[in-house]
C-alpha positions, -999 to 999 in steps of 0.1 A, spaced: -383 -23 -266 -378 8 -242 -355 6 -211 -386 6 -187 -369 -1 -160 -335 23 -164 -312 -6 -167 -279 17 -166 -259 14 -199 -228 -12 -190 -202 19 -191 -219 27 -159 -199 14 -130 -218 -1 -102 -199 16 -74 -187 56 -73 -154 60 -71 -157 99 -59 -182 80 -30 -174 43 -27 -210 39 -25 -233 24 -53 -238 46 -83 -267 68 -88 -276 51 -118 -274 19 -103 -290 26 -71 -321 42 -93 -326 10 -112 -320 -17 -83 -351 6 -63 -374 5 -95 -370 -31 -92 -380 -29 -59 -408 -11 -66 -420 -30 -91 -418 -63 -70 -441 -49 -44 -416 -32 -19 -408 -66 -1 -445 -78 -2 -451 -111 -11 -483 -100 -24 -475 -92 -61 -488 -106 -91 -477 -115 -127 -502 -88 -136 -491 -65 -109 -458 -67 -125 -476 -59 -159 -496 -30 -150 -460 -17 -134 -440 -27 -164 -462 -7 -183 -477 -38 -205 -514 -45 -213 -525 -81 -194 -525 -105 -230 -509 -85 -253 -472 -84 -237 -452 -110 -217 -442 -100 -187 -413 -130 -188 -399 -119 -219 -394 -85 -211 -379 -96 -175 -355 -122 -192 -346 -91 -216 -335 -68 -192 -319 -98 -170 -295 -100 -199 -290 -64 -198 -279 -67 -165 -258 -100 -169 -230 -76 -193 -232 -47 -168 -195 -46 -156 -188 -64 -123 -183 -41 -93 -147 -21 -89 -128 -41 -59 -108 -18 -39 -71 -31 -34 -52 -21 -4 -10 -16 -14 12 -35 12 32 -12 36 55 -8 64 73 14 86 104 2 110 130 22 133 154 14 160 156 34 191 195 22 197 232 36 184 249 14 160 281 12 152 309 -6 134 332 -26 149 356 -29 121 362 -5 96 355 -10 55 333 -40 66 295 -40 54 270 -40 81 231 -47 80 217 -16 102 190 -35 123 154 -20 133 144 -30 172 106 -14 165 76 -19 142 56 13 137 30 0 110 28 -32 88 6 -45 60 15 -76 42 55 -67 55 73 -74 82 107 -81 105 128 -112 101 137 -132 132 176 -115 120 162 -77 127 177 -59 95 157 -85 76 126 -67 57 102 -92 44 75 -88 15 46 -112 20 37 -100 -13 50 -96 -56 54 -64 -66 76 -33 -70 83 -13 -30 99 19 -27 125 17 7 131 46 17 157 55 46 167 80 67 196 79 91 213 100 117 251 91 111 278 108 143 312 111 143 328 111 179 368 122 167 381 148 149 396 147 111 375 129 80 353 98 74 333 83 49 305 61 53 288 43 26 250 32 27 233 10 -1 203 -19 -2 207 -56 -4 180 -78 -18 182 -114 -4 220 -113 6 230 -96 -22 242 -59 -35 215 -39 -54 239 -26 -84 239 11 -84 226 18 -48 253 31 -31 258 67 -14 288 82 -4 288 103 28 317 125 44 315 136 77 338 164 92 353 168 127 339 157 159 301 157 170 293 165 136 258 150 127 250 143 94 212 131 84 211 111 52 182 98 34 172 80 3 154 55 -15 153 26 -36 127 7 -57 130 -29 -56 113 -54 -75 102 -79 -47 91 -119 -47 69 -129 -20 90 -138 9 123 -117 -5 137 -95 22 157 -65 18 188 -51 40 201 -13 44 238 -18 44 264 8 58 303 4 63 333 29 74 367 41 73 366 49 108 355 33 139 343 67 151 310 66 131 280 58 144 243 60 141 234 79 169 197 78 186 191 99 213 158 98 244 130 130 235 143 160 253 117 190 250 108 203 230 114 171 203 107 136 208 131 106 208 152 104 177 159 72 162 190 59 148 175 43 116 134 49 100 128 29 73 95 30 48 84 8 31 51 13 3 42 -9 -27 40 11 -57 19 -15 -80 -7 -39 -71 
């Protein structure tokens, strides 16, 4: 029995994903039924539908050929949902600063810029995930020295209270008012309601993370900007 209504083959997806719109295909097929049904008239008749199907009144059945192409329809694969990835960005617009050297130190974030499905804990360094799944944190960090001489400063992630093996970085900074911008980034594999923490500590009480008001021609400059993006949904 011929396709006489251009059922699209099931390989056919029901929405473009170049568009986000139905499919040509689809959208052909779904108007030839309208047509067919008398264009939102309730004035069509079984043999309406068989003069429009193409059939000869008494010879074919209309029904048959509807169920037919019903089935057709019924292994058509279901419409492509579009799935939004959670996401988050977070920065603090205040210095920090140790207050005892070699001693770890959650650096804290005072502002929300954008949030999907994460957010800030009640304790401000806290980074939740409402959501399972694999995030990239990334980091960047204006680090300051105020004295002269040497100091190192070491900056890794924490994942519920505790270390993430490997994730340390190792950052020397020489002399006094000698900036230093760090960045980097971690993936973490994330429960929902796990929170992660950017750590830091120092060998000198002379390092801090320096944000400074917008002076023209650049704006404000925070201390701390942290990303967050989930990488698989």
């Amino acid at each position: 029995m011929a396709n006489i209504t251009n059922i699209p083959a099931p390989r056919v997806p029901f929405i473009d994903e170049r568009t986000g719109l139905i499919s040509r295909e689809w959208f052909r097929f779904l108007n030839n039924q309208f047509v067919l049904t008398g264009s939102g008239t309730t004035a069509t008749s079984i043999s309406d539908l068989e003069v429009g199907l193409g059939l000869s009144p008494d010879t074919d059945d209309v029904t048959a050929v509807l169920q037919s192409e019903l089935q057709a329809l019924q292994i058509a694969p279901p419409p492509e949902q579009r799935v939004f990835a959670d996401y988050g960005m977070f920065y603090d617009t205040t210095t920090q600063a140790p207050a005892v050297i070699n001693t770890a130190y959650a650096v804290t974030f005072n502002t929300t810029a954008y949030a999907r499905g994460t957010r800030r804990g009640t304790t401000t360094s806290q980074i939740f995930c409402n959501n399972a799944g694999i995030y990239n944190f990334a980091f960047s960090i204006q680090f300051d020295k105020t004295s002269g001489g040497d100091s190192l400063v070491y900056v890794w992630g924490r994942k519920n209270g505790t270390n993430l093996t490997d994730s340390a970085s190792q950052i020397r900074i020489k002399g006094n008012n000698a900036e230093v911008f760090s960045a980097a980034n971690f993936f973490v594999d994330m429960s929902n309601g796990d929170y992660f923490q950017l750590m830091y500590s120092a060998d000198d009480l002379d390092i801090r993370l320096l944000a400074e008001a917008a002076a023209a021609p650049h704006p404000g400059i925070p201390s701390v900007i942290l990303t967050v993006n989930q990488v698989n949904i």
